[in-house]
N, C-alpha and C positions, 0 to 999 in steps of 0.2 A: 739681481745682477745689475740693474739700473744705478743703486745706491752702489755696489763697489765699484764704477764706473767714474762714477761721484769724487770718491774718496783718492783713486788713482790720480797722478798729478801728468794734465794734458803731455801729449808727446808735444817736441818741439822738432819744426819741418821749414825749408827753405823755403822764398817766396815762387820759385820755380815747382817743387815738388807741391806744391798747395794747388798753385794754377794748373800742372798738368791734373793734379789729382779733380778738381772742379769740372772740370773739361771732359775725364772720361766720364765722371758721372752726368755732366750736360747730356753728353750725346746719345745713353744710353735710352736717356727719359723719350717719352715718347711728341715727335715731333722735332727733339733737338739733334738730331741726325748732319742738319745743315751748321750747327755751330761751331766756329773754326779758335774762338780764341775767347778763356774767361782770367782776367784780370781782378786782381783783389786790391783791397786799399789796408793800408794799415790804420789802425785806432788806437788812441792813447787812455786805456782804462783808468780808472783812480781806482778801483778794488782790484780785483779778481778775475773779470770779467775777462769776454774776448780782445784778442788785441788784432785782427782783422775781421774783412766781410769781402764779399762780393761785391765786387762796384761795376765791371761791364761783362757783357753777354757781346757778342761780335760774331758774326750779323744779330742786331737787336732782333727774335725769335717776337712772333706774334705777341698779342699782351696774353691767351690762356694760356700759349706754349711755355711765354717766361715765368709766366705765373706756376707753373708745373715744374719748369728747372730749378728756378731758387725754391719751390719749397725740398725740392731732393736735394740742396745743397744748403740747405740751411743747417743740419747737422753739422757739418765742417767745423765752423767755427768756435765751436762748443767743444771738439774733440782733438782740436789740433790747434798750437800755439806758434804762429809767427817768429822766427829766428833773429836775436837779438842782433846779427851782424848784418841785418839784411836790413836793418833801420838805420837810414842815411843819418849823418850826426846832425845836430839841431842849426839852422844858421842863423847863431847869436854874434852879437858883439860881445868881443872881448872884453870881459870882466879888469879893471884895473886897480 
């Protein structure tokens, strides 16, 4: 089941439905009860890879507790792919 898993191409999800989705599973884990808000960042892959992570925890949770929430949240990223309209445009100068 892992391998078809694999081969299925990540769902794509707003940067809002990511954070509430991060959040319920924060507070489920044990200890993250007090966590009121989780925050992701975007990443700019060159393969395949993820194109966000986890960047804040709010209230920052003891270092075992957070060590306990990111590891229940580290699947995320792997499973779910960042919404291409949710990435601010680049701020370049105008090409002439």
């Amino acid at each position: 089941m892992r391998q078809k898993r694999k081969l299925q191409q990540k769902r794509t999800k707003s940067r809002a439905w990511l954070e509430a989705e991060c959040l319920k599973i924060a507070r489920r884990t044990l200890g993250g009860s007090e966590i009121q808000l989780v925050t992701i960042r975007r990443l700019h892959p060159k393969g395949a890879g993820p194109n966000w992570k986890v960047a804040d925890i709010i209230p920052q949770p003891t270092a075992p507790v957070s060590e306990v929430v990111r590891a229940a949240l580290a699947h995320l990223p792997d499973a779910y792919h960042l919404k291409r309209s949710e990435w601010p445009e680049a701020r370049r100068a105008p090409f002439y």
